[in-house]
N, C-alpha and C positions, 0 to 999 in steps of 0.2 A: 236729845232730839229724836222725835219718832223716826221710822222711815220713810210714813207717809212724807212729812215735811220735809225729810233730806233729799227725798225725789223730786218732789213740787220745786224744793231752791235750783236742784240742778237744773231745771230747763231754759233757769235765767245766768246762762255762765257766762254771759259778757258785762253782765254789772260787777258793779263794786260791790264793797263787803257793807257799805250803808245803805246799800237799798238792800240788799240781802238779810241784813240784820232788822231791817224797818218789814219787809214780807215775814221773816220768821216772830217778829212779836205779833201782826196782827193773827200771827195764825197759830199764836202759841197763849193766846188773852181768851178769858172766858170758858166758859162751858164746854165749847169744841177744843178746846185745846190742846194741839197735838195731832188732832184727824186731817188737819189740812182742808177741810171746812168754814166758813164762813157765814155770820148773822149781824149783819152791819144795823146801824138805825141811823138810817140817814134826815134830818130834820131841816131842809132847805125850800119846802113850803113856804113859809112864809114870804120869803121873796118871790118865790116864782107865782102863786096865789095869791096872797095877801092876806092878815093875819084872821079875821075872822074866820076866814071859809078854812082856814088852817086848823084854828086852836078855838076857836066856840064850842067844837066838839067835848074838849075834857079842857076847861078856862085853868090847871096849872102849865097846863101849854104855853102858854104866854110868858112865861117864864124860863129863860132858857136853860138856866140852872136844872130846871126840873130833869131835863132831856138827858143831861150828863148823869144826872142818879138814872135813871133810867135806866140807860143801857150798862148802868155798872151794877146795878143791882137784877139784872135781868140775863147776866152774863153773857151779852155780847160782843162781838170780837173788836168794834171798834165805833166812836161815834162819830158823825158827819155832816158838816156844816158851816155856811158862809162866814165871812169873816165877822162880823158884828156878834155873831149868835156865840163864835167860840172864847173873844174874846173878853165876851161877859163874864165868865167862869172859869177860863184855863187856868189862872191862879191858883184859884181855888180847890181845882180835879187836876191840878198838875201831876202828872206820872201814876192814877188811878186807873185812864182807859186811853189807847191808842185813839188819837184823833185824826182825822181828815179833812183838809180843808178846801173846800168848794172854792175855785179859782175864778170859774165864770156864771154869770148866774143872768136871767131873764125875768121881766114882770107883766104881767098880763092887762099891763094897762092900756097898751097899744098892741091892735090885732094883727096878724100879719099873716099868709102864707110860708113866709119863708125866714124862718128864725135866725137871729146871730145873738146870741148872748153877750154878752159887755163881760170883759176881765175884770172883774172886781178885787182882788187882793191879786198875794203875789208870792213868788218860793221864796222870797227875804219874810214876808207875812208868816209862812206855816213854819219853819225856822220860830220866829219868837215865838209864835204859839205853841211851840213843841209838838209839833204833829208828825205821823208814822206815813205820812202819805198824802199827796194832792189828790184831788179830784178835779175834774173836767168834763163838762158836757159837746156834746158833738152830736150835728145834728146831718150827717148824712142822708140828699134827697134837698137839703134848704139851695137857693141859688146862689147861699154866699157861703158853700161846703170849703170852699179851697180857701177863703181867709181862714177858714174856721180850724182847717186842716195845717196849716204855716201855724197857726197860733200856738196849737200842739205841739209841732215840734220843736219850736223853740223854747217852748214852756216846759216840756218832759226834759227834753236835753238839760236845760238848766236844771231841773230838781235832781237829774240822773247825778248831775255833778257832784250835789251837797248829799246824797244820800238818800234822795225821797222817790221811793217808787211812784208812779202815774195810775191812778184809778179812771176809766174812762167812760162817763155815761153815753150810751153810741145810740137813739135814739131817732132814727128815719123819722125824716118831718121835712113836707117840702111841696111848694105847685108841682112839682114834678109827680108826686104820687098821690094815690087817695087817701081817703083814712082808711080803707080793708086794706089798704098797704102797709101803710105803717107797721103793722104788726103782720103781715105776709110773712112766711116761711123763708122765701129767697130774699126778701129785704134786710129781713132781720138777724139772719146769718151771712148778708155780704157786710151789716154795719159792724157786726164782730169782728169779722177778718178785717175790714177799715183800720179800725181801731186798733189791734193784731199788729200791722203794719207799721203805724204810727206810732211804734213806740209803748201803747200800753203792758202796762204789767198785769193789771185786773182788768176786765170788764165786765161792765154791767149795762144789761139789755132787757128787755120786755119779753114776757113769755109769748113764743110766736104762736099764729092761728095756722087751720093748714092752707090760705090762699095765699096764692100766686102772684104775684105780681106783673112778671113781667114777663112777655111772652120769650122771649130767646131762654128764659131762666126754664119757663117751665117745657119746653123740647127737652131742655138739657136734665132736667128731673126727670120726665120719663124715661127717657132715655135709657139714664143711669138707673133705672127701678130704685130713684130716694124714696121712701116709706116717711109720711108726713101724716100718715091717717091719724094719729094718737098722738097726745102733748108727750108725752115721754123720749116719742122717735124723732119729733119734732127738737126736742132740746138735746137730744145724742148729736145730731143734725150741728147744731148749731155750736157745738163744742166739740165737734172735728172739724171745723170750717175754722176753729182755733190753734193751727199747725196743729191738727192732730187731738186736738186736747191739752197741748202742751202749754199753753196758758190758761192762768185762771178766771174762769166764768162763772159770774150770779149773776140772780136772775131778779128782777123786782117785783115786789107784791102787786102793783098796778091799782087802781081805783079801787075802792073801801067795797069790801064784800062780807059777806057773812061768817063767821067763824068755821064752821064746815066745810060749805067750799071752797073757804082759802087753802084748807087742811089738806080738800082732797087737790087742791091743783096743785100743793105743793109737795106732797105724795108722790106726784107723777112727774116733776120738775126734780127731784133729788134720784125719781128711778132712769129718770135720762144720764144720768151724770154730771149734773151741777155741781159746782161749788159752793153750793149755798144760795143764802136770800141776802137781800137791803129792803129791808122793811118799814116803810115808815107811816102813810096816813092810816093803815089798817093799826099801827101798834100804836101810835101816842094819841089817837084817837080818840083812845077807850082810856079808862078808868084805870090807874096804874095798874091795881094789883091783878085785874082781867088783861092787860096789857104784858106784863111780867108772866102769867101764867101762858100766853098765846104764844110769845118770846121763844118760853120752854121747851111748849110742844114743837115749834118749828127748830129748833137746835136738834130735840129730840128723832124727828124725823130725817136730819140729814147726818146725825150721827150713826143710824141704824143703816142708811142707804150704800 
């Protein structure tokens, strides 16, 4: 075991030795392995989307099998996805690539202000699929945040049982905020500490902008002289608003951008102190083997950071 990883597990010393064992293989799989880094491919578009706007881009998308070579051939630390997509395949990539299995999931067929995603599978589900870890989305800012927040806990506790660390997408969405909220500085790092709170063992959050949200938040920035001018101070920010840094934070690619400026925002996302990316409509996107080389560079980059 490196050091890096034997520090990362101590910060979780009130777990068991199966979530303990389940955080040291996602961060001992793949190409980072051993740094205590992190390059997930998370592939749960299609339910929240819906498949064309998903997989028209590169049509072996459609095929969920595909996703699984993917991120094993692309050397990433784990792959991640609703119950349908992982059940087509886990037979078949059994004990290949750490999985993750998305608990709760939403469809954009009905519009709303204010999101609750439906639990869709379950910690007896990611058990038979053999997975390294749950996922869950949360949507702090929605007005139905405190079911959303119960559902968590009930749900970590029980995975904490059997051995499954909690992965947490914390993603502000709500009538209560705008869209330049959503991705706000003070939003985006109170939804980490949320999530922090609740029991997460990972989290995963949007790269924040430097606006403001909300007025008492930003007295309390001046204040304090927080430095939010540069994405870099911005994501330091936002992984010490995580006890300190003391849990692990990635960060997601966001809306399909150009190969360059992904590079350089992810550049400056790894010289903050991330833990890594979840990368996924930028990666399965494209064309495997452009997809596999982009993979690279982004492991590349937060290997060096």
């Amino acid at each position: 075991m490196s050091d890096r990883v034997k520090e990362i597990l101590s910060w979780y010393g009130s777990d068991n030795t199966g979530v303990l064992s389940n955080l040291y293989t996602l961060m001992n799989t793949g190409r980072l392995a051993g740094t205590g880094k992190l390059v997930i491919l998370p592939v749960d578009q299609g339910f929240e989307h819906g498949p064309a706007r998903s997989f028209a881009p590169n049509e072996p998308g459609y095929d969920a099998r595909y996703h699984y070579q993917l991120a094993i051939d692309a050397g990433c630390n784990a792959y991640a996805a609703p119950h349908g997509a992982l059940a087509v395949a886990s037979r078949e990539f059994a004990g290949r690539i750490p999985t993750i299995l998305k608990l709760n999931n939403s469809d954009s067929l009905l519009k709303g202000e204010d999101p609750c995603p439906a639990i869709t599978s379950s910690v007896q589900d990611a058990l038979e699929l053999g997975c390294a870890a749950i996922g869950f989305t949360l949507y702090p800012g929605s007005a139905h945040r405190n079911a959303m927040y119960e559902q968590l806990r009930e749900i970590s506790q029980e995975a904490r049982s059997v051995g499954l660390p909690t992965i947490v997408w914390s993603y502000p969405r709500g009538s209560s905020l705008s869209k330049e909220g959503e991705t706000g500085i003070d939003v985006v790092a109170y939804a980490a500490h949320v999530a922090c709170q609740l029991g997460a063992h990972i989290v995963k959050v949007k790269p924040p902008t430097a606006h403001i949200e909300q007025a008492e938040a930003k007295k309390a920035y001046e204040k304090a002289g927080i430095q939010v001018d540069t994405l870099d101070k911005r994501i330091s920010h936002v992984v010490q608003s995580c006890f300190n840094g003391r849990r692990i934070v990635i960060f997601s690619g966001g809306a399909t951008k150009g190969t360059d400026a992904l590079l350089d925002e992810l550049t400056l996302i790894a010289k903050g102190g991330a833990f890594g990316s979840i990368m996924g409509r930028n990666a399965f996107q494209r064309e495997k083997g452009e997809a596999i080389d982009l993979l690279n560079k982004i492991q590349d980059i937060f290997a060096k950071a």
